[in-house]
C-alpha positions as CSV (number, residue, x, y, z in Angstrom):
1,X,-0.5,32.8,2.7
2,X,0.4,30.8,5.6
3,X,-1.4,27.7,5.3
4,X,-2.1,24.3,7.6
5,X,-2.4,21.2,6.5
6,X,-3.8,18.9,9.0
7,X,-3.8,14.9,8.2
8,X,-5.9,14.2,11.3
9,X,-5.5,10.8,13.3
10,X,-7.2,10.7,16.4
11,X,-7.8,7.8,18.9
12,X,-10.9,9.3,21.3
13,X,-8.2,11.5,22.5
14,X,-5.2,8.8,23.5
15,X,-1.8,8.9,21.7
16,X,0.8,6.1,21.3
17,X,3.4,6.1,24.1
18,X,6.9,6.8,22.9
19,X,7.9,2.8,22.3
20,X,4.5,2.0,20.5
21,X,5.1,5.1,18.7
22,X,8.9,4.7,18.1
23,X,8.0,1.0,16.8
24,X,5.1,2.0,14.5
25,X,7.3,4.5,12.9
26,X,10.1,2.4,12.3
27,X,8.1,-0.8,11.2
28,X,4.9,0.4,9.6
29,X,4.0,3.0,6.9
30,X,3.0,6.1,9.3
31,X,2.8,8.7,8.3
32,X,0.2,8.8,5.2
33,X,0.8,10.7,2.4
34,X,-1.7,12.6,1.2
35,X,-0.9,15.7,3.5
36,X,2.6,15.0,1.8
37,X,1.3,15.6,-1.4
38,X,-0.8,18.3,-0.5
39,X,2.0,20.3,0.5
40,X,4.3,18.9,-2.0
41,X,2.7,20.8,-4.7
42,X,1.5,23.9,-2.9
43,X,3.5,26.9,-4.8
44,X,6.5,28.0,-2.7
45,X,5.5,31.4,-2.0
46,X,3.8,30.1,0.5
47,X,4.3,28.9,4.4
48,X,2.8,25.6,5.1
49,X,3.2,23.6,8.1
50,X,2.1,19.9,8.3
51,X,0.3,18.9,11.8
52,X,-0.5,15.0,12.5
53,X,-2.4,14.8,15.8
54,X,-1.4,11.6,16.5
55,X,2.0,12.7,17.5
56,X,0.8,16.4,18.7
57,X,-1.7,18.3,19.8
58,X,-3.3,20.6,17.0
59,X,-2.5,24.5,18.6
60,X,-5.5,26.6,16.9
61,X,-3.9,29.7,18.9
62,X,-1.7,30.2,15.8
63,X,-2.9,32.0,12.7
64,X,-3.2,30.9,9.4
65,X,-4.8,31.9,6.5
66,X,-6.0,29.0,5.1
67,X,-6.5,25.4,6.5
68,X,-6.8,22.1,5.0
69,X,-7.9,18.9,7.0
70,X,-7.4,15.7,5.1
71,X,-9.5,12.6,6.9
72,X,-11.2,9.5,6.8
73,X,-14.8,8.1,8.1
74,X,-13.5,7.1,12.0
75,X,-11.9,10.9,12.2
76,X,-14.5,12.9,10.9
77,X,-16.1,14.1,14.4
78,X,-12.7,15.3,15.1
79,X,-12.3,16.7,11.6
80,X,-15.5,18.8,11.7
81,X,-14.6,19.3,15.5
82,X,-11.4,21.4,14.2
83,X,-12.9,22.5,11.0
84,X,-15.6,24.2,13.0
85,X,-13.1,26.0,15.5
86,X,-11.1,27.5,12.8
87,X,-14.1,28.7,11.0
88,X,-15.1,30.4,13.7
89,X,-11.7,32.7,13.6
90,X,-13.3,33.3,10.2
91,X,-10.2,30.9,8.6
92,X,-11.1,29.2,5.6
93,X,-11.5,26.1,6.1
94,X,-11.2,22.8,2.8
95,X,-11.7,19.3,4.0
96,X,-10.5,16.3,1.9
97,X,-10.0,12.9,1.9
98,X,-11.9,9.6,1.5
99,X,-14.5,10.4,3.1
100,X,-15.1,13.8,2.4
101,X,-15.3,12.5,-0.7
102,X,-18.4,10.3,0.0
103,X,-20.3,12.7,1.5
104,X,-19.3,15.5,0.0
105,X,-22.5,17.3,1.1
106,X,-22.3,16.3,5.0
107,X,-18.8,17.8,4.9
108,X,-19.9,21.1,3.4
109,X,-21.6,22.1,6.2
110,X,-18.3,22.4,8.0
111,X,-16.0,23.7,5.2
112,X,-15.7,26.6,3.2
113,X,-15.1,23.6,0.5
114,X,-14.4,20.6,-0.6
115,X,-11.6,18.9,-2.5
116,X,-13.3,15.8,-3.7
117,X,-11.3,12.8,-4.8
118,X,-7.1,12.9,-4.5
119,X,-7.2,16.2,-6.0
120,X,-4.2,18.2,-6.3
121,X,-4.8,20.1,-9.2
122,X,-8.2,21.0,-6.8
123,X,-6.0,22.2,-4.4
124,X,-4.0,24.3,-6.5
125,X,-7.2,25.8,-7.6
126,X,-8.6,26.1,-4.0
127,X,-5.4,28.6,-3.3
128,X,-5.8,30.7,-6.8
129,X,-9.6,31.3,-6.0
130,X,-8.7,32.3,-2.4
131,X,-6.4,34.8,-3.5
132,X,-9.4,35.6,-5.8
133,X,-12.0,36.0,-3.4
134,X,-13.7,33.2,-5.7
135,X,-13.5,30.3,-3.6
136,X,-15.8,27.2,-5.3
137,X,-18.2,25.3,-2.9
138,X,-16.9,21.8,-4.4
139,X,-13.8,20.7,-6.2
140,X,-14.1,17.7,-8.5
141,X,-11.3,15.4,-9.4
142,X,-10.5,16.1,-13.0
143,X,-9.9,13.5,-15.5
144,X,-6.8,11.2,-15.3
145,X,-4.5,11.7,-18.7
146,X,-0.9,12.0,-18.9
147,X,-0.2,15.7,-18.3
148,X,-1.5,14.7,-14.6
149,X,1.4,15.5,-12.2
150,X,1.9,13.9,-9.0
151,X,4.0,15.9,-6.6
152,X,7.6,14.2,-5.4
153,X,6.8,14.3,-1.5
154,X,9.9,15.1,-0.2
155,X,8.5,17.1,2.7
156,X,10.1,17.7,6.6
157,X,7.0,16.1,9.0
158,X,7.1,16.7,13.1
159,X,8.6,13.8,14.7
160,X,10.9,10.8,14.1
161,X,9.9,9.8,10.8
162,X,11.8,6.7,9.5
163,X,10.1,5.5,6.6
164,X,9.3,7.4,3.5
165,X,6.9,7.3,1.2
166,X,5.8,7.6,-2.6
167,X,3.3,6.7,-5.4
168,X,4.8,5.4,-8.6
169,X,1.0,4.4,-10.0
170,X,-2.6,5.7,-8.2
171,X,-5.9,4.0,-8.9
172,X,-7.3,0.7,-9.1
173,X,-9.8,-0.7,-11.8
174,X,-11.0,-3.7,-10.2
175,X,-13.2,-1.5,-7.5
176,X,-13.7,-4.1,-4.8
177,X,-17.2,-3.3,-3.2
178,X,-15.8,-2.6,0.0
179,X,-12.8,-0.6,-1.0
180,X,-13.9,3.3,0.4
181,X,-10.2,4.6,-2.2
182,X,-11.6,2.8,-5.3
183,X,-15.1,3.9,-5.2
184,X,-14.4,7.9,-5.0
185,X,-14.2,9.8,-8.2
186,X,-11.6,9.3,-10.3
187,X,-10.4,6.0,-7.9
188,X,-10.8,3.3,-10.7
189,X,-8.6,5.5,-13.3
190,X,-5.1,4.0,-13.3
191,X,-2.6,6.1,-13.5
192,X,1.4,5.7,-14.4
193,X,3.9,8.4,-13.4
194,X,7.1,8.3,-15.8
195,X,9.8,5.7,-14.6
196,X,12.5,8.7,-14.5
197,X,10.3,11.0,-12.3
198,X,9.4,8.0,-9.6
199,X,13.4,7.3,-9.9
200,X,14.4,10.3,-9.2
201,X,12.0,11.1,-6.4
202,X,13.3,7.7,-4.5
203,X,16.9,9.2,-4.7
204,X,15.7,12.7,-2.9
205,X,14.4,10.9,0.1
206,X,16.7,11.1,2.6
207,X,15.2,7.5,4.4
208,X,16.5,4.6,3.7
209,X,13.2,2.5,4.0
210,X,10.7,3.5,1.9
211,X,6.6,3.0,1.7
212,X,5.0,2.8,-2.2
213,X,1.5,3.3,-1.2
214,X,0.5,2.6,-4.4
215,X,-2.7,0.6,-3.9
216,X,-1.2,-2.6,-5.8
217,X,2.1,-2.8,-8.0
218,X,1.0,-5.9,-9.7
219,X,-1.7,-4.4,-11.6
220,X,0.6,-3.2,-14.8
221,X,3.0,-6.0,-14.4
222,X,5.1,-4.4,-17.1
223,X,5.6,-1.5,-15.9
224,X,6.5,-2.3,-12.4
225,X,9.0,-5.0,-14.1
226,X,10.7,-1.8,-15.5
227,X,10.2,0.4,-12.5
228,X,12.4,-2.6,-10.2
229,X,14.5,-3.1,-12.8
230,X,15.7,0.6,-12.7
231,X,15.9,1.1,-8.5
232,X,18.7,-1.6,-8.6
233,X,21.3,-0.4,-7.2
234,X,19.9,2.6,-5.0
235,X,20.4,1.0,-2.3
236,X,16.6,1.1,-0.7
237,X,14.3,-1.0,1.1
238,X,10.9,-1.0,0.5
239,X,7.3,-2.2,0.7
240,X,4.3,-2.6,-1.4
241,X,1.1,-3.8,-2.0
242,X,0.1,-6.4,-4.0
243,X,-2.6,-8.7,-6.1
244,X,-2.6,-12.8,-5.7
245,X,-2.8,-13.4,-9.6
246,X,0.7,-11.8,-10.3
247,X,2.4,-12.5,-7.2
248,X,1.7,-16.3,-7.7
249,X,2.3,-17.0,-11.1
250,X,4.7,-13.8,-12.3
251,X,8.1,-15.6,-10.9
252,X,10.0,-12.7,-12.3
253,X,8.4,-10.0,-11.2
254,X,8.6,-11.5,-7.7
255,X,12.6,-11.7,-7.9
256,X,13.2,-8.6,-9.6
257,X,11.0,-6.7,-6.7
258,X,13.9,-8.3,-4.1
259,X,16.7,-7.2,-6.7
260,X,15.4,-3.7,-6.4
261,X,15.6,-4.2,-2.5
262,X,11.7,-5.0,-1.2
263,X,11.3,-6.8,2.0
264,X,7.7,-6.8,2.3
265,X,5.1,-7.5,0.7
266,X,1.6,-6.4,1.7
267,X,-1.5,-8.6,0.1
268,X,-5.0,-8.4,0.9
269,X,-6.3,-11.4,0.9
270,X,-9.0,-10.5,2.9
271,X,-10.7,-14.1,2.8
272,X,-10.0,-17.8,2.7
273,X,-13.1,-18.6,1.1
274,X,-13.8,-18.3,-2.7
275,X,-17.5,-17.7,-2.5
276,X,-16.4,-14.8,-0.3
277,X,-14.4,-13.4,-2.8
278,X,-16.2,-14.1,-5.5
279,X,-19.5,-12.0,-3.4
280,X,-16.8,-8.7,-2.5
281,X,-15.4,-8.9,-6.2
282,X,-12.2,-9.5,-5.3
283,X,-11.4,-10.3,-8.7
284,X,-7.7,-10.9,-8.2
285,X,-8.0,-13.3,-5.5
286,X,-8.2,-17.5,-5.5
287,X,-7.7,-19.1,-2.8
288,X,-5.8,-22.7,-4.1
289,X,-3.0,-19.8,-6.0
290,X,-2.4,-18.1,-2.5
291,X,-0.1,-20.9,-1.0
292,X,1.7,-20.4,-4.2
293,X,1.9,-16.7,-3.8
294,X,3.6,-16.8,-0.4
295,X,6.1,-19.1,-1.7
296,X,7.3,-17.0,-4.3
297,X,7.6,-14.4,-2.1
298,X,9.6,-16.2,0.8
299,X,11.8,-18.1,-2.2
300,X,13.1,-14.3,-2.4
301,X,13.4,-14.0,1.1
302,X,11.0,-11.4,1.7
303,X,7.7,-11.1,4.1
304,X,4.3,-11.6,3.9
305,X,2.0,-9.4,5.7
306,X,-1.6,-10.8,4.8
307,X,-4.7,-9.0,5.3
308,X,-8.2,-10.5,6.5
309,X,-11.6,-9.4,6.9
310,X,-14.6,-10.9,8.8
311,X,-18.5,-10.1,8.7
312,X,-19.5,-10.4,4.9
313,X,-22.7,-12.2,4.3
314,X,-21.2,-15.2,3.5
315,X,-19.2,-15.5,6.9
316,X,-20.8,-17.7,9.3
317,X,-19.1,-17.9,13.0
318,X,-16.8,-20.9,12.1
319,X,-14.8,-18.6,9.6
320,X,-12.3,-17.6,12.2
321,X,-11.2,-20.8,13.5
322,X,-10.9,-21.9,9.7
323,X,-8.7,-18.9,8.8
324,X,-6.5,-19.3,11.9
325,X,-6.0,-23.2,10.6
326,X,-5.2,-21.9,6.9
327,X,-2.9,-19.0,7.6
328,X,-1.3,-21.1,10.3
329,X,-0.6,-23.5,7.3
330,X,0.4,-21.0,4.3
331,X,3.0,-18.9,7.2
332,X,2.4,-16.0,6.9
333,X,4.5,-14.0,8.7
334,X,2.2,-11.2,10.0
335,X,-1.4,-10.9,9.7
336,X,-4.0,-7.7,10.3
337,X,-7.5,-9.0,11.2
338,X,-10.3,-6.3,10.6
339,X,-14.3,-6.3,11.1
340,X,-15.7,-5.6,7.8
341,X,-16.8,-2.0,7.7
342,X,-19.2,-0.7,5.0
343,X,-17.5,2.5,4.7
344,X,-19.8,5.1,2.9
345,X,-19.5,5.8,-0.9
346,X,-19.0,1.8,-1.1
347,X,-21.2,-0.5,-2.7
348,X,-21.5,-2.3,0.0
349,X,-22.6,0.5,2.5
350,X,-25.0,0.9,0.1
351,X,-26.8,-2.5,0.2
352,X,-26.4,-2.7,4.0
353,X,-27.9,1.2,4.1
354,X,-31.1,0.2,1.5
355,X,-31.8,-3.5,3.6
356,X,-31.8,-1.3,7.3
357,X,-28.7,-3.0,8.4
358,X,-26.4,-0.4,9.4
359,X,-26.4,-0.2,12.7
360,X,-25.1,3.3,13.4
361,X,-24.0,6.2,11.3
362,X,-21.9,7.7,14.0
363,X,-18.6,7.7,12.1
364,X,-16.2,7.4,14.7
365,X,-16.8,3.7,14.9
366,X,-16.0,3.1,11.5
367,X,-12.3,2.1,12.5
368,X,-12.3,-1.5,11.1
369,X,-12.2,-2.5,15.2
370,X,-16.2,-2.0,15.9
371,X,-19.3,-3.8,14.3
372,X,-21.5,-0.9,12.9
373,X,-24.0,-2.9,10.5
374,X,-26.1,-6.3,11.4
375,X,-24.4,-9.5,9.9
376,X,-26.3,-12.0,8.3
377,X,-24.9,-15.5,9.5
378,X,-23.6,-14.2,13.2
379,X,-24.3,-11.9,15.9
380,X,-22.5,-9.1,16.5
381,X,-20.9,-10.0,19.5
382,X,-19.9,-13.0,17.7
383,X,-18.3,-11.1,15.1
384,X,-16.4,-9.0,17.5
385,X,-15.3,-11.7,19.8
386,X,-14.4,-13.8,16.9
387,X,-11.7,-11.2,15.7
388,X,-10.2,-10.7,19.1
389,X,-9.7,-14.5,19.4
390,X,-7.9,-14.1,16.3
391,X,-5.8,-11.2,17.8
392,X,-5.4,-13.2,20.7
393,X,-4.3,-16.9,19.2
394,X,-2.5,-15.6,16.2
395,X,-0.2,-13.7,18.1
396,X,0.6,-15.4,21.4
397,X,4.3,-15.3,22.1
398,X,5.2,-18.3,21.2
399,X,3.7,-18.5,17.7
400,X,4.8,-15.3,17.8
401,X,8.4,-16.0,18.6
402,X,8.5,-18.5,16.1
403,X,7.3,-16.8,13.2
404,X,10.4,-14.4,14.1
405,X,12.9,-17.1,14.0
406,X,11.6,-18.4,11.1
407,X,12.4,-15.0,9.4
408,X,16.5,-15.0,10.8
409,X,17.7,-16.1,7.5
410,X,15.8,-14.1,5.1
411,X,18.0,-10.6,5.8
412,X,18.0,-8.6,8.7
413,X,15.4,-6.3,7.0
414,X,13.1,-9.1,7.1
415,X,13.8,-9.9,10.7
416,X,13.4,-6.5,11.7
417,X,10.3,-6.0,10.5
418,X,8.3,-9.5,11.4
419,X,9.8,-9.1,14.7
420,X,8.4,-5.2,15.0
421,X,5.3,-6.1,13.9
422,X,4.4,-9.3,15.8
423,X,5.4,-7.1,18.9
424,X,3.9,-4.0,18.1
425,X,0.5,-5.9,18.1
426,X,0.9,-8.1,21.0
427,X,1.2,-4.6,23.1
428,X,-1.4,-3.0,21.2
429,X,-4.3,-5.5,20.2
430,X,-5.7,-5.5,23.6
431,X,-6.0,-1.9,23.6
432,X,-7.4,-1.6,20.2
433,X,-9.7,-4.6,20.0
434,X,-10.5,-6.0,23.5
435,X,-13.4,-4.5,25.5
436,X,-14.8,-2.7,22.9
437,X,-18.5,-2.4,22.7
């Protein structure tokens, strides 16, 4: 079968121009990898082709016999938008992803099915019961055990792709309450891949810079210890994700992850208040260990990239200028600032749904960058003003330019990056976050 597999990214119909794009590439973790995956495993007697609509227009002139679309909450519209075209050629049509996964019966009505969960074993069933004339209205995410394969993703992409990507672990059992990956089937099951499989799927990517996107590699210290331990000497550079609690206090881990050749390190810390935390159940999080935390991580001269969120209940409008004072203080080197956003299949969309607080249920806001739910200690406008001035004081060239000197002696890796970053988002945080409404 000739199939497409479409991870769709769409910005209300604007693309990055060719130095935002060339920048984001080369500095942040674009692609994803789930369409990766997806066509990773699909059996080789067939023709897939992998479409990302943030770099190119999706052509639905050319035939296929099957198509996947793989999406979150914000793309939906545009998901079912192409889901329902392609239908209408009388192509079968499975859609996937986080939020498909939610709302497994809303996507339905624009799919022939649904692959619910990160379900490759779904998919491969999806294809056999094609070629069966069988096709299942809903695939569930089987059980996580040890015979579970994840595919190597090794797989050619459209455009300039400089940075690859792989999962050595998947899952998370501390299920934050806002966390839309956790909270799907099978999310809180935590998986391990073998140590020689992730090894040698590292070695088959041709990039030199590579993404885990592993949802945190401090959660099986142990494992991960063992994991960097055996990457020395492969000659990569890398990023992950990872938890406060190990990162402050598990010095070795912390050096061995620079040994095996990370630069960055992505943490969520998503608060600098401990009632906040505490409310989310951000388990993993105090606030007095995250000064410690950044240290160990800058000893082994390696980045911080710290992530925030505003808008919980227990945020009241002087959070911002409190969190611009603390992360000012610990150094972070760069820092994503997001509206909270009760993404649906989450806890917290939940409460907000049952007390009449969400706002609107048109998906395409849910992009971390608009205010769809009524918060409890501001207004709305407050809230979206208040992470705009964060945009906008955080990142003013000078603080700017000094959090990239401050980076000239921790590798050229590091400079790189901090220096990609803080301009990437000066040129794109007015776009993104000013004058929406």
């Amino acid at each position: 079968m000739k199939i497409l597999i479409i991870e769709t990214v769409w910005m209300g119909g604007a693309r990055y121009k060719f130095l935002e794009k060339t920048l984001l590439t080369t500095f942040s973790i674009l692609p994803t990898l789930q369409a990766r995956e997806f066509a990773a495993i699909t059996p080789k007697h067939h023709t897939v082709s992998v479409m990302n609509e943030r770099y190119s227009p999706i052509d639905s002139d050319t035939a296929y016999d099957v198509v996947l679309i793989n999406f979150v909450t914000s793309t939906a519209p545009r998901a079912y938008e192409i889901a329902d075209t392609y239908r209408k050629k009388g192509v079968p049509v499975i859609l996937s992803g986080f939020h498909a996964s939610a709302l497994p019966d809303e996507a339905k009505r624009h799919a022939d099915s649904v692959l619910i969960g990160r379900n490759e074993q779904g998919w491969l069933s999806v294809l056999q019961d094609i070629e069966k004339k069988k096709l299942q209205p809903f695939y569930h995410t089987p059980p996580y055990n040890d015979s579970l394969i994840l595919p190597p993703t090794n797989i050619s992409l459209p455009g300039l792709v400089m940075t690859g990507a792989l999962e050595a672990t998947r899952g998370c059992p501390y299920r934050c309450e806002f966390c839309p990956e956790t909270n799907i089937q099978g999310g809180a099951s935590f998986y391990k891949r073998p140590i020689p499989e992730v090894i040698a799927e590292i070695k088959a990517i041709p990039q030199k810079t590579l993404m885990f996107y592993d949802t945190s590699l401090t959660i099986d210290p142990s494992y991960t210890k063992e994991l960097f331990e055996n990457m020395k000497g492969l000659h990569k550079k890398f990023f992950c994700n990872g938890n406060v609690d190990v990162l402050a206090h598990d010095g070795e881990l912390v050096r061995l992850s620079r040994e095996a050749g990370c630069v960055v390190w992505l943490v969520g810390f998503e608060s600098i208040c401990q009632n906040t935390l505490q409310a989310i159940g951000k388990t993993t999080n105090t606030v007095e260990e995250y000064a410690q935390a950044i240290r160990n991580i800058h000893r082994n001269h390696m980045v911080v990239i710290g992530d925030f969120m505003f808008g919980f209940d227990t945020d009241s409008a002087d959070v911002f200028e409190k969190t611009l004072k603390t992360i000012k203080e610990l150094q972070i080197d760069v820092a994503d600032f997001s509206i909270f956003t009760p993404f649906p299949g989450t806890p917290l969309f939940k409460k907000l749904d049952d007390e009449k607080r969400i706002l609107t249920k048109e998906w395409k806001y849910y992009n971390m960058g608009h205010v769809v739910f009524k918060p409890k200690q501001m207004t709305s406008e407050e809230l979206l003003q208040g992470v705009q001035q964060m945009y906008a004081e955080f990142y003013t060239p000078v603080s700017s330019m000094k959090r990239i000197l401050q980076n000239l002696n921790r590798g050229l890796y590091p400079f790189f990056i901090v220096f990609g970053r803080n301009i990437i988002t000066i040129m794109s945080s007015r776009r993104l976050y000013i004058n929406k409404k």
